[in-house]
C-alpha positions in Angstrom: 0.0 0.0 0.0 1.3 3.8 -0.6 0.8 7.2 0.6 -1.5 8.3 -1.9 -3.7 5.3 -2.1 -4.0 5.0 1.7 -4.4 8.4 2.5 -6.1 10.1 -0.2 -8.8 8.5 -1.7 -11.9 9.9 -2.5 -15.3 9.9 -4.4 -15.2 11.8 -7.9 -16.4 15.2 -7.4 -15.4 18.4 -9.4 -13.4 20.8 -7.6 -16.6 23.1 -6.6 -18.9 20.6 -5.5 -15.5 19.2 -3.1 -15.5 22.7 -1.8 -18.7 23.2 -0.8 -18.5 19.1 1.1 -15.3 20.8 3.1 -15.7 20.7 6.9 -13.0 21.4 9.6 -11.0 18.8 10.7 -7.9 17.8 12.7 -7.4 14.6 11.2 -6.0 15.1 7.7 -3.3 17.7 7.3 -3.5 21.7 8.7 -3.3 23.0 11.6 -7.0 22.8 12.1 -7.1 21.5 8.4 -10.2 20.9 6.0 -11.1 17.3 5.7 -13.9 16.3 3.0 -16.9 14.3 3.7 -16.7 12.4 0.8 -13.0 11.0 1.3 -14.7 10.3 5.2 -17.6 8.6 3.8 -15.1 6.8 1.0 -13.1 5.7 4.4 -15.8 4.2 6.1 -17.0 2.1 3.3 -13.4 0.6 3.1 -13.2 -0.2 6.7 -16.8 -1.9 6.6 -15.1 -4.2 4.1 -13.2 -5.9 6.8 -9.7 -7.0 7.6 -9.3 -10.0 6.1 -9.7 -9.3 2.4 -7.1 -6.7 1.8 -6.7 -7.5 -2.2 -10.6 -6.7 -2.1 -9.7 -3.4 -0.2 -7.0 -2.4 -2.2 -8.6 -2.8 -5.6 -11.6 -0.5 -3.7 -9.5 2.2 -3.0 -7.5 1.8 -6.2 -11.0 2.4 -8.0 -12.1 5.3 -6.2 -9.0 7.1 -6.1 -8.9 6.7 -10.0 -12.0 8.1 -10.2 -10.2 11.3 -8.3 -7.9 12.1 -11.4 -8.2 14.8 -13.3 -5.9 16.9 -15.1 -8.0 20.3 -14.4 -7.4 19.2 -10.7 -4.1 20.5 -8.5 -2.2 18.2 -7.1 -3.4 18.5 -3.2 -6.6 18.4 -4.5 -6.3 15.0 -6.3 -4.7 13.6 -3.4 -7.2 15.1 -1.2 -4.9 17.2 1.0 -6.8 19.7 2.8 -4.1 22.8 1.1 -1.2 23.1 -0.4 0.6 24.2 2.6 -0.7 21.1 4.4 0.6 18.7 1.8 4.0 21.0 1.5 4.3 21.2 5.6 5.1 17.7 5.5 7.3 17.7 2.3 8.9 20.7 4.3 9.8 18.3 7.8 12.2 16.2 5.2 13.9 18.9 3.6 14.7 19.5 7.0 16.1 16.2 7.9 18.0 15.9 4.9 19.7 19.1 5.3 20.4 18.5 8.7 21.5 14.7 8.4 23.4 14.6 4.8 26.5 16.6 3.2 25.4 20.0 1.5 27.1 19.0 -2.0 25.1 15.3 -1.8 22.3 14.3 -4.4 21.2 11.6 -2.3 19.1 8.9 -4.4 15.5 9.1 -3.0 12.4 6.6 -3.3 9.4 8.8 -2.9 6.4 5.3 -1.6 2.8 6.3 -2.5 4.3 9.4 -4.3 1.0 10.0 -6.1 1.6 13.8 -9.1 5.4 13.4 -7.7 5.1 16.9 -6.3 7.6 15.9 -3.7 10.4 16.0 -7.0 9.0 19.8 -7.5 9.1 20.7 -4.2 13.0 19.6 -3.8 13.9 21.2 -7.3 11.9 24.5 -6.1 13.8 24.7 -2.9 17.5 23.9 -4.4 17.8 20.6 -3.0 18.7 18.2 -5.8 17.8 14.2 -5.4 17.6 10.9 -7.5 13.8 10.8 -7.6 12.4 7.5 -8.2 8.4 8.0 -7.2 6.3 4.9 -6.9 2.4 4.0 -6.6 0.2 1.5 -6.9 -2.5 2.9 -9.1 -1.9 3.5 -12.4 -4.0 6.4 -13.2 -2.6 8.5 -11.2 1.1 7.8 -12.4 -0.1 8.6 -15.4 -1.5 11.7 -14.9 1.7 12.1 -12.7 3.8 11.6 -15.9 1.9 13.6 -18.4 3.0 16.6 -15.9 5.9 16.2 -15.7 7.8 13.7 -18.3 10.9 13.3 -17.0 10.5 12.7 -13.8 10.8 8.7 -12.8 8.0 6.6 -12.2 7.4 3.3 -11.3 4.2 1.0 -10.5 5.0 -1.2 -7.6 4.5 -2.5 -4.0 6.9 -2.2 -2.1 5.6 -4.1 0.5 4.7 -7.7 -1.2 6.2 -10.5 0.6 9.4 -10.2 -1.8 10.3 -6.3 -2.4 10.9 -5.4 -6.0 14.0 -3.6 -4.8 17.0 -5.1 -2.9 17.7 -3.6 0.8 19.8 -0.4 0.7 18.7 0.6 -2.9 18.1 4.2 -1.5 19.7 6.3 -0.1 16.9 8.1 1.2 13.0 6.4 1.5 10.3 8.6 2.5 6.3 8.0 2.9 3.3 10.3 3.6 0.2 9.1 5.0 0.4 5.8 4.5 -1.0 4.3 7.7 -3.8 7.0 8.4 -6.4 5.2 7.3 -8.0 2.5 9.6 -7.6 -0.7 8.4 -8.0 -3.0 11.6 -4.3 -3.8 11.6 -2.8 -0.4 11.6 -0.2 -1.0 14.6 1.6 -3.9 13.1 1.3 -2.7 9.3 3.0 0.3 10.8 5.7 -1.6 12.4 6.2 -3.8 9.6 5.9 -1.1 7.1 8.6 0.7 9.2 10.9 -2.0 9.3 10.8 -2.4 5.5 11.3 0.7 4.3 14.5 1.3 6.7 15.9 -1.9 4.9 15.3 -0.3 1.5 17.5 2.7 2.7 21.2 3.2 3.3 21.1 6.4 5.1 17.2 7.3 6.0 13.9 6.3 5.8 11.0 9.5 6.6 7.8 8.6 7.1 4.6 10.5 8.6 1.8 9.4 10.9 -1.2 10.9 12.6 -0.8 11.1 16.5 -2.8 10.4 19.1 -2.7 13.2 20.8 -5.2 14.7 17.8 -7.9 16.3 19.7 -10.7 16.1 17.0 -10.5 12.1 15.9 -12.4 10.4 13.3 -13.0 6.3 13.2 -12.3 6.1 9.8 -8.5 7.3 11.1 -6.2 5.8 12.6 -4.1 7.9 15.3 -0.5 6.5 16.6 1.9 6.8 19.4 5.3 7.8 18.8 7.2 6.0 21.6 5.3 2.6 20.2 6.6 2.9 17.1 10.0 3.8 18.0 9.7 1.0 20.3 9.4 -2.0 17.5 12.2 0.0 15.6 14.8 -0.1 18.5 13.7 -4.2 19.1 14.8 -4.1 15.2 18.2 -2.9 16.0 17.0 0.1 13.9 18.3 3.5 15.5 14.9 6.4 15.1 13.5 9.8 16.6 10.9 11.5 16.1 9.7 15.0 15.0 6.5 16.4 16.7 7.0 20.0 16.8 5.3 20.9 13.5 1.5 20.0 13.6 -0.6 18.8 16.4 -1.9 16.3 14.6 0.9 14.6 12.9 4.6 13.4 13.8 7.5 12.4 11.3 9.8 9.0 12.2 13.6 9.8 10.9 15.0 5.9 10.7 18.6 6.7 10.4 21.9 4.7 9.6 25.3 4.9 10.1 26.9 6.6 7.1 30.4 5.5 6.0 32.6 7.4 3.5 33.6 4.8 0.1 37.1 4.5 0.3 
C-alpha cells in the first residue's frame, strides 16, 4: 500500500462541489485543516469491508482514487490534501532532515512510496535541494497523470511491500512516505511496524515517514491515530536506530530511521 492510495482517496467530485463538502478537521493535514466528507464517507465504506480481504480493499480504494484524477485538478486536491501548505508542511519536515543529516554537495538517491503527481520532485527542485527521484504508486491512473505533468520525472508502478520487495535492501539512499498508515484498516499498529521495518531496509542512510498522533484532539474512526514511543519502540527491538519529529502539527509526527553513514574509500 502507498501514501497516496491510503491516504487520499476519494469519491469523484469536481473541484466546486469538493469545496462546498469541506468541513474542519484535525485529522487530515493543517493546523485545524479541511477534511472532505466524501473521502470520510469513502473511508468508512473501506473499513466496513473488513480486515481480512485486503486485495478486495485495495482494488476499492484503487477504483475510487482513479475516479479522483483529473488533469484540471491541483495536485493537493487529487490527493485530497486539505491545502497546499498542508501537503508541502510535510514535504517541508524532510527537507529539514536531509539538510540536517546529509553533506550539502550530496544528491542523495530518493524513493518517494505512495508518491501520487510526484510533487515531492518539485518541491525539492523548487527549494534547491537536488535528489535521485524515483516515485512509486500502486494505481496507475494517477502515475499517469503524474507523468503527463511532468515527463521526466521517474515513475514506477510497484508494491513495495509484497512479501518479496521489487527492490533489494539499501537501494536508496533516502526512503520517504506520507500518509500511508492513516487510514483504519483494523491492523494499523503492526502494518505500521512492519511497514517501518521495511522501508529502513530499502534505505542506506534514511527512511522518513509521517503518521497521525494520538494526541489529535478532534479524531475520526475512519483514522487511525498512533503513538510515537510505540513505534520507535518496535524500531529499537529491530536494531534500527529512530526519533521522532513532533513539533510541526498537532496532529501529525515524522519517524527519521537513520543509519550509520560511511565514506567509500
Amino acid at each position: 500500500m502507498t501514501t497516496t492510495v491510503l491516504f487520499a482517496a476519494v469519491s469523484k467530485s469536481d473541484g466546486a462541489s469538493q469545496g462546498r463538502e469541506q468541513r474542519r478537521c484535525n485529522n487530515c493535514l493543517g493546523r485545524g485543516g479541511v477534511a472532505t466528507v466524501c473521502r470520510l464517507r469513502l473511508a468508512q465504506r473501506i473499513y466496513l469491508l473488513g480486515g481480512k480481504d485486503m486485495p478486495g480493499r485495495l482494488r476499492q480504494i484503487q477504483n475510487y482514487y482513479s475516479e479522483r484524477v483529473h488533469p484540471r485538478l491541483k495536485g493537493f486536491q487529487i490527493l485530497s490534501w486539505s491545502s497546499q501548505e498542508a501537503q508541502d508542511g510535510r514535504f517541508q519536515i524532510l527537507l529539514e532532515v536531509l539538510k540536517e543529516k546529509l553533506p550539502a554537495d550530496s544528491c542523495p538517491s530518493l524513493l518517494d512510496v505512495g508518491c501520487g503527481l510526484a510533487e515531492l520532485s518539485h518541491f525539492l527542485l523548487a527549494q534547491d535541494f537536488p535528489v535521485d527521484y524515483l516515485g512509486i504508486d500502486i494505481t496507475e491512473k494517477i502515475l499517469t497523470e503524474a507523468h503527463r505533468r511532468a515527463p521526466a520525472v521517474r515513475l514506477e508502478c510497484q508494491d513495495i511491500f509484497q512479501a518479496q520487495s521489487p527492490y533489494p535492501a539499501a537501494s536508496f539512499e533516502v526512503v520517504y512516505c506520507s500518509g500511508i498508515f492513516n487510514l483504519e484498516l483494523g491492523n494499523n499498529d503492526e502494518f505500521a511496524a512492519s511497514g517501518l521495518i521495511r522501508l529502513a531496509q530499502l534505505s542506506s542512510r534514511l527512511a522518513v515517514v509521517n503518521f497521525l498522533h494520538q494526541r489529535t484532539r478532534r479524531q475520526f474512526r475512519e483514522c487511525h491515530y498512533f503513538e510515537p514511543e510505540k513505534l520507535l519502540s518496535r524500531l529499537r527491538q529491530a536494531g534500527i536506530t529512530a526519533t521522532v519529529r513532533e513539533d510541526y502539527m498537532e496532529n501529525d509526527f515524522t519517524i527519521i530511521c537513520e543509519k550509520e553513514y560511511r565514506e567509500e574509500p
